[in-house]
Each structure stands twice: as structure tokens, then as C-alpha cells.
C-alpha positions in Angstrom: 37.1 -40.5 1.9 36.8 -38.8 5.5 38.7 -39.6 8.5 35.3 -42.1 9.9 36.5 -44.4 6.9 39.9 -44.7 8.5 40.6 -48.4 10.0 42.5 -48.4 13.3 45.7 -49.3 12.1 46.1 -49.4 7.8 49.5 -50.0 7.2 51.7 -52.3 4.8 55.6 -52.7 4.7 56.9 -53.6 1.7 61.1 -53.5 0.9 63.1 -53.2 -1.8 66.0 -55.4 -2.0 67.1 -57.7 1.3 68.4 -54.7 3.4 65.4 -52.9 5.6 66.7 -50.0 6.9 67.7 -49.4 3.1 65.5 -50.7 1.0 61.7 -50.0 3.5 58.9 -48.9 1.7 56.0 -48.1 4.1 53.1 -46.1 4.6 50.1 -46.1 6.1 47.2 -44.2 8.7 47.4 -45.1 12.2 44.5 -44.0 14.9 46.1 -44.1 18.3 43.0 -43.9 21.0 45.5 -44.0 23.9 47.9 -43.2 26.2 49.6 -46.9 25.6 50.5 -46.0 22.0 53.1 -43.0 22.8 56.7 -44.3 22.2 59.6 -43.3 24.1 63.5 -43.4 23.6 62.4 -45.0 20.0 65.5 -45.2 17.1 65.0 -46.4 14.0 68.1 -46.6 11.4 65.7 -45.2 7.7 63.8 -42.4 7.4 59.8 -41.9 8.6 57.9 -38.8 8.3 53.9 -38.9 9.5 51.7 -36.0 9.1 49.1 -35.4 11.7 45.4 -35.3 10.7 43.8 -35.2 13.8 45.2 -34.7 17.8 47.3 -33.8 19.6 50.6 -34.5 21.5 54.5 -34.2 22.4 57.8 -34.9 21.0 60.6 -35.3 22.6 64.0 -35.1 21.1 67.3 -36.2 21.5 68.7 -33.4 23.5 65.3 -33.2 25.8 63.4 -30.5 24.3 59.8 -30.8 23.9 57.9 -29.5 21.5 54.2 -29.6 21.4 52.5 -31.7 18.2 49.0 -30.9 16.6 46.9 -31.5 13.3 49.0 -29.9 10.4 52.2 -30.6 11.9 54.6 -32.7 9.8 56.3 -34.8 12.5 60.1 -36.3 11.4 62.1 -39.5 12.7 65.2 -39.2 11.9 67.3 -41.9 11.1 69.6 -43.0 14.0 68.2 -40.3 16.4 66.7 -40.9 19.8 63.0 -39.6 20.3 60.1 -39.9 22.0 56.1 -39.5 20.9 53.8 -39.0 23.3 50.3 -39.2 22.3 47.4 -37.1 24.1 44.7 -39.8 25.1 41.4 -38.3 23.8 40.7 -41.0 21.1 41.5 -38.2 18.4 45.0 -38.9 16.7 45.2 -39.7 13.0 48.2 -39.7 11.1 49.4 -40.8 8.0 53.5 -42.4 7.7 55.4 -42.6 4.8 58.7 -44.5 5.6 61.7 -45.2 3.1 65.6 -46.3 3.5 68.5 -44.3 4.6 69.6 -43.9 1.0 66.5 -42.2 -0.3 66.8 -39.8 3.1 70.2 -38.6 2.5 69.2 -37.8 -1.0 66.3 -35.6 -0.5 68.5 -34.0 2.7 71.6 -33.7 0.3 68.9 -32.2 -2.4 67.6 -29.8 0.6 64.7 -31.1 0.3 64.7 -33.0 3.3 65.6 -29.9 6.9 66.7 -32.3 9.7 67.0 -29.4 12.0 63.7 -29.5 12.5 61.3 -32.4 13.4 58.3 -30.8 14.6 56.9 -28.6 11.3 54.1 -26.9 10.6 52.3 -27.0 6.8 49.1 -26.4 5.5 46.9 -29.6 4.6 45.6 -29.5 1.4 42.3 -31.0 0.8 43.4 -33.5 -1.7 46.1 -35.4 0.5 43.8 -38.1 1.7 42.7 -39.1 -1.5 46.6 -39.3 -2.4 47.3 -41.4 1.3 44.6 -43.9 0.4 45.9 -44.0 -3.1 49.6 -44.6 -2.3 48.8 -46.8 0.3 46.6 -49.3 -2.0 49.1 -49.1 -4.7 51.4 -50.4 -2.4 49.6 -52.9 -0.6 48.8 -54.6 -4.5 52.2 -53.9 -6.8 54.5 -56.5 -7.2 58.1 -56.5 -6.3 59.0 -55.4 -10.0 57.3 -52.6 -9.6 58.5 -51.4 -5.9 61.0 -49.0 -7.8 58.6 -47.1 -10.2 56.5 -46.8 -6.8 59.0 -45.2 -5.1 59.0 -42.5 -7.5 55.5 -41.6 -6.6 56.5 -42.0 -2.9 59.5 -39.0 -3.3 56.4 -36.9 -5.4 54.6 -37.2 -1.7 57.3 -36.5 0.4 58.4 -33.5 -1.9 54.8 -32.1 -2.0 54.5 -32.4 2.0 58.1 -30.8 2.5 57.4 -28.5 0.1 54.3 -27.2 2.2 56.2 -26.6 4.7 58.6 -24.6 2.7 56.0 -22.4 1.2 55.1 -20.7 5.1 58.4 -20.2 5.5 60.2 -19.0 2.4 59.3 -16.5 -0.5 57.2 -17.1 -3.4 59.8 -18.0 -5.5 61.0 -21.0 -3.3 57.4 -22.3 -3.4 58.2 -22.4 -7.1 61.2 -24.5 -6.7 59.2 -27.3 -4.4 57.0 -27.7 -7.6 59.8 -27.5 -9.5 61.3 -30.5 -7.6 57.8 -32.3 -7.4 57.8 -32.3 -11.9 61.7 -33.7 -11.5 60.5 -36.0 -9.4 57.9 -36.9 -11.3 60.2 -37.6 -14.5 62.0 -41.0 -15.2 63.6 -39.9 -18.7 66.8 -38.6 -18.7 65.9 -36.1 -21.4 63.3 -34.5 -20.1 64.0 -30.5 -20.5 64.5 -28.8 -17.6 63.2 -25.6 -19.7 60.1 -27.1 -20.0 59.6 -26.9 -16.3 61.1 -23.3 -16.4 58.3 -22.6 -18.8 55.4 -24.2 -16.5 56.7 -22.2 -13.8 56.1 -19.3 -16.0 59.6 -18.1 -15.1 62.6 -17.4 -17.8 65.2 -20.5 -17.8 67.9 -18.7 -16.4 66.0 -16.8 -13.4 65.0 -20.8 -12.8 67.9 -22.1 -12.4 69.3 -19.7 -10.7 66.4 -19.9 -7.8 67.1 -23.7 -8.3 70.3 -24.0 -7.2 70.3 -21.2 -4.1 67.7 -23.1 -2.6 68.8 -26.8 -3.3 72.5 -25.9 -3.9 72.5 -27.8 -7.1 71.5 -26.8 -10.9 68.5 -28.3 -11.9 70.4 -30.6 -14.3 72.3 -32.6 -11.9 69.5 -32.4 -9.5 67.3 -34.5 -12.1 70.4 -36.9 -13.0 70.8 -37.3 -9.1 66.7 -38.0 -9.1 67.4 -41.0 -11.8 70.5 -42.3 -10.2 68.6 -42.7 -6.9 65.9 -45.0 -9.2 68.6 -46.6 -10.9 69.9 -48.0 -7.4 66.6 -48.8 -6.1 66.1 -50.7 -9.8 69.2 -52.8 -9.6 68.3 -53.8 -5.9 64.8 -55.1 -6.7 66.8 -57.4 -9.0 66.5 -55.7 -12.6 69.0 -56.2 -15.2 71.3 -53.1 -16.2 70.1 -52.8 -19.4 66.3 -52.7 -18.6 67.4 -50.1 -15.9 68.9 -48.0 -18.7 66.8 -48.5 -21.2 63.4 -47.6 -18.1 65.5 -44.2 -17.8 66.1 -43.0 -21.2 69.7 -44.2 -21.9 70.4 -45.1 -25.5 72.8 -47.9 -24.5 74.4 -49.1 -21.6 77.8 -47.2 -21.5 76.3 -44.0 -21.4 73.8 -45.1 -18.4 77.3 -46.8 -16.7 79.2 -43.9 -17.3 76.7 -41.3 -15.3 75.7 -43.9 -12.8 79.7 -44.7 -12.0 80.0 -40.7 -12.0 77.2 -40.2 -9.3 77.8 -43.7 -7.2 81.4 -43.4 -7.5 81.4 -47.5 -8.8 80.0 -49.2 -11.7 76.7 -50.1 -11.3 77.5 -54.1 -11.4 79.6 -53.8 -8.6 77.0 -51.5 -6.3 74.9 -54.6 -6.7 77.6 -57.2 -5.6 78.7 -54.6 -2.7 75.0 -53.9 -1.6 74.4 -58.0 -1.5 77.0 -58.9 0.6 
């Protein structure tokens, strides 16, 4: 696939539960040929990251400053933050959104995964992310609501691999390490998968790993992963699952274990998050 292939506008909007701002799951390549596709004083209330293939432009942020946008830059909207976009009108821009709920944002930020700081950032493209952009974006234009959840996994693998770019040109080699450390996490839905293992892949001793782990995400490695599964496990339940299919999809050999740990990390049982959340 090359950037010719790319329709003017190939999006889909799909959302887990009833609740948009929570529950969005978007993505898509955009061409924006002119001047009448900038956007200013826009605020939406999830998350939406777009990476910029080809062009050129300005953002504005909430305080005024401008910063100049180009091809490579990973461009954030921050949830409940005024900004503008303003798109040069040469007929060049390509980008490619993803877009998820608040709840999936504060996770990755909590996890450090996710710098609000900054919304403008720099990162190399690899030559593979197109194929993965057309791939994510046809997965989600055919799954079924069932599977919206076990998508979202794939969507967090992305979004970890696109942050974690940026993180390797601006941190040490060892905290590239831990972005592909959080990228296998990510990638795991069993809540016994060995975080030595990873360790081991890394070609790193266990406890060297985890600590690196922690000073750059502020968390071990352990209950990073159980946060990972929790964050399914609500994204599960929303789509309508039962509890036990949820526990059972994550590993759990029975349901008061899987209780336990998600009541632990949501601070409420996980039949009442779904009566709270459908209020």
C-alpha cells in the first residue's frame, strides 16, 4: 500500500458500550486538500492521536502557543483541552487517527505511556506502519460488537508502538527496551503470562528489568500487566459480556479470584461497575 491508494477520507467509528466519549473506538486516514479542513477552538472529551504521513501545518494550544506540524510528527488531542489545527493548503496532508475513550487515555497516561505535556512530537515512521493502519482500520470496519474488546487490545499495541517511537529519540536505550517491553504486555490477555519471559526477550536479567520498568512507568511490571487486564476486563463487561466469560477470556481459574483483583484495581465489584457505568 502507498499513500496514492489512500481514499480521501477512510474512517469508521465504532464504540464500545453506550457512552462515546468512553467507550469510542476510531481510526482511520484522512487527506485534507485544503485550507477549509483546519479546525479551530476544537474539544473533544476522549482521547485522539493522528500521526502525520504527509504535509504540513500548525497547532495551536490551549495557552496560544503555536507549534509548527510536519510528516513524522505525532500530533495529540487531548481530552477536554482547547486546540486548534491548522492545515497548510497544498493538497499534501495525510494522516492516520486512532481515537479511544477517556478511560483507556488515563491508563496509558497513569502507565506513562501516554506525555500530555507535549502534543506536537516528533518519531520516526517505520516502514511497516501503513500496512498496520490499513490492517487496524479493516479489522475494525468488519468485527462485530463481541469482539470490539479483544480489538482494543491491538489498538493499545499501536498506540504503545507509536509512543514508544517517540520515546526512543528521547530517552536512553534502555527505555526503548521498556516501550517493547509494554508493547508484549500489551499484547498478552492471560493473567499468567511471565513477566521473565519478556525479561528474557529483552535479553536483559529479570531484576535489571524490572527495575528499568518501574523508573520509567512508575510501576513494576506485575501490576502494570494486571492494570493492562483490568482495563480489558472493563471494556469486556461494557460490550455486554458475562463475568465469568470475562474471567475465564483473562486467565482466571474462577470468578472470585478475577472479582477479587478487579474490585482491588476498580475499587468496586465488577457487577456493580456495570450497573454504575449504565446509568
Amino acid at each position: 500500500m502507498n499513500y496514492d491508494d489512500i481514499k480521501e477520507n477512510d474512517v469508521v467509528y465504532r464504540c464500545i458500550g453506550d457512552d462515546f466519549d468512553q467507550g469510542i473506538l476510531s481510526c482511520g486516514f484522512m487527506r485534507k486538500r485544503t485550507a477549509d479542513r483546519s479546525q479551530y477552538d476544537f474539544k473533544i472529551e476522549y482521547y485522539s492521536c493522528f500521526l502525520i504521513l504527509q504535509g504540513k501545518g500548525r497547532f495551536i494550544s490551549q495557552d496560544g502557543t503555536v507549534m509548527p506540524m510536519k510528516a513524522g510528527d505525532l500530533v495529540q488531542r487531548l481530552p477536554g483541552r482547547l486546540h486548534s489545527t491548522e492545515i497548510e493548503p497544498d493538497g499534501e496532508w495525510i494522516e492516520f487517527y486512532i481515537s479511544v475513550g477517556y478511560p483507556v487515555y488515563h491508563y496509558l497516561k497513569t502507565l506513562g505511556i501516554i506525555n500530555s505535556d507535549k502534543e506536537v512530537q516528533a518519531t520516526p515512521i517505520a516502514s511497516d506502519y501503513i500496512f498496520d493502519f490499513a490492517a487496524l482500520l479493516n479489522h475494525l470496519k468488519g468485527a462485530v460488537d463481541e469482539g470490539l474488546p479483544y480489538l482494543l487490545m491491538r489498538v493499545q499495541e499501536l498506540m504503545i508502538r507509536l509512543h514508544g517511537s517517540v520515546h526512543y529519540s528521547q530517552r536512553v536505550h534502555n527505555n526503548h527496551k521498556i516501550s517493547k517491553a509494554c508493547q508484549l504486555i500489551g499484547g498478552s490477555n492471560d493473567i499468567h503470562y511471565d513477566m521473565k519471559e519478556i525479561a528474557a526477550a529483552l535479553n536483559m536479567g529479570y531484576e535489571n528489568f524490572r527495575k528499568h520498568f518501574k523508573a520509567v512507568t512508575g510501576v513494576s511490571p506485575q501490576r502494570y500487566h494486571i492494570e493492562h487486564l483490568m482495563e480489558q476486563a472493563k471494556m469486556m463487561l461494557l460490550s455486554g459480556l458475562p463475568i465469568k466469560h470475562v474471567a475465564s477470556s483473562l486467565g482466571y481459574g474462577d470468578i472470585y479470584s478475577f472479582t477479587k483483583q478487579f474490585t482491588k484495581s476498580a475499587g468496586m465489584p465488577p457487577g456493580r461497575y456495570i450497573r454504575n457505568r449504565k446509568r
